[in-house]
C-alpha positions in Angstrom: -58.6 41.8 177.2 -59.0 42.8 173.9 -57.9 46.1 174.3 -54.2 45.6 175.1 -53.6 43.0 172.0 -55.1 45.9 169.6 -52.5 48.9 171.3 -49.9 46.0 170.6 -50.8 45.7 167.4 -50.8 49.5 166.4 -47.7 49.6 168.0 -45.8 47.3 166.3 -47.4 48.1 162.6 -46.9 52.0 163.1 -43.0 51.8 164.6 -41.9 53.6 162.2 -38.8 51.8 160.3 -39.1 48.6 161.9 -41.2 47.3 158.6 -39.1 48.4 156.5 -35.8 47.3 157.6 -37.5 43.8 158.1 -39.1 44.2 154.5 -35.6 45.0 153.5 -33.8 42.5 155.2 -36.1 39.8 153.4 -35.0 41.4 150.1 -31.8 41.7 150.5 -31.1 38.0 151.9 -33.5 36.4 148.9 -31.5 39.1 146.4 -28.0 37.6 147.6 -29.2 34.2 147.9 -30.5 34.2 144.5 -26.7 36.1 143.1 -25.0 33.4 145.3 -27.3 30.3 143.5 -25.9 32.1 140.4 -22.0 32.4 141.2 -22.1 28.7 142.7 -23.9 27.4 139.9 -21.5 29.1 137.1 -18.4 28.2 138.8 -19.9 24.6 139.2 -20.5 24.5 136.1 -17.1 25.6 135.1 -15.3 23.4 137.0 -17.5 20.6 135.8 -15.4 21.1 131.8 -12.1 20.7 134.2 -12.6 17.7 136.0 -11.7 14.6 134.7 -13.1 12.3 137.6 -16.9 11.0 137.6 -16.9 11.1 141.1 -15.8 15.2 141.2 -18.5 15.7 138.8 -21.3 13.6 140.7 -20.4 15.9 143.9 -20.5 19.2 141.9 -23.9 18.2 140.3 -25.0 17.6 144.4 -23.6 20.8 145.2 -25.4 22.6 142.2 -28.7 20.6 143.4 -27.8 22.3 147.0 -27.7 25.4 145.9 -31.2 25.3 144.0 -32.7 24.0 147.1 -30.9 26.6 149.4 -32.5 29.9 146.7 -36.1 28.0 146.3 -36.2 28.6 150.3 -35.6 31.7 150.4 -37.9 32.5 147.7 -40.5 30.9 149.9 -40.0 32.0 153.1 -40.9 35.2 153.1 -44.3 34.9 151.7 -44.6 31.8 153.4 -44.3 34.2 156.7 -46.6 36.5 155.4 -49.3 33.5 154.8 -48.5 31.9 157.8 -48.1 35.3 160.5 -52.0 36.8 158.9 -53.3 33.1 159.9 -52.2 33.8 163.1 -52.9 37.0 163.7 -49.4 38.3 164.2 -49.4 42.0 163.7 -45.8 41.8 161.6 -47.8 39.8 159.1 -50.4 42.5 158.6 -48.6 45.4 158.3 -45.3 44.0 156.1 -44.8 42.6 152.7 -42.5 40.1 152.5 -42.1 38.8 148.9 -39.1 39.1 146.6 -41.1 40.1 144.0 
């Protein structure tokens, strides 16, 4: 039984781009996240100086807050994976690294 599961796992860690295009995925969806957080929050931010109504500026400063939240999960969720998948034992969590920094 324990035979199959290790052939699995050498599979899977030495396919050779899949770790890489899932290492690069993670990057690329935390960069753009983290460029969007930046565009949403400027033009927030800007639109905050043209509105005269409390109310528009109450649901920009939610929108803003949004945005945070939205980029501080995608910061997390990739190492969170990583944490998560070696606790387990799944062989993706072994072989990739999944941080944004």
């Amino acid at each position: 039984a324990v035979q199959p599961v290790a052939a699995q796992d050498s599979v899977v860690c030495s396919a050779e781009k899949l770790p890489g295009m899932v290492e690069g995925f993670f990057q690329i969806t935390t960069t753009l996240g983290f460029i969007g957080l930046a565009v949403i929050w400027q033009a927030d931010s800007l639109a905050e100086i043209f509105t005269a109504s409390p109310e528009q500026k109450k649901r920009l400063k939610v929108h803003k807050r949004a945005a945070l939240k939205s980029a501080l999960i995608l910061a997390v969720l990739g190492p969170l994976y990583s944490v998560v998948a070696s606790i387990m034992g799944l062989p993706l969590g072994d072989c990739m690294n999944l941080t944004p920094w």
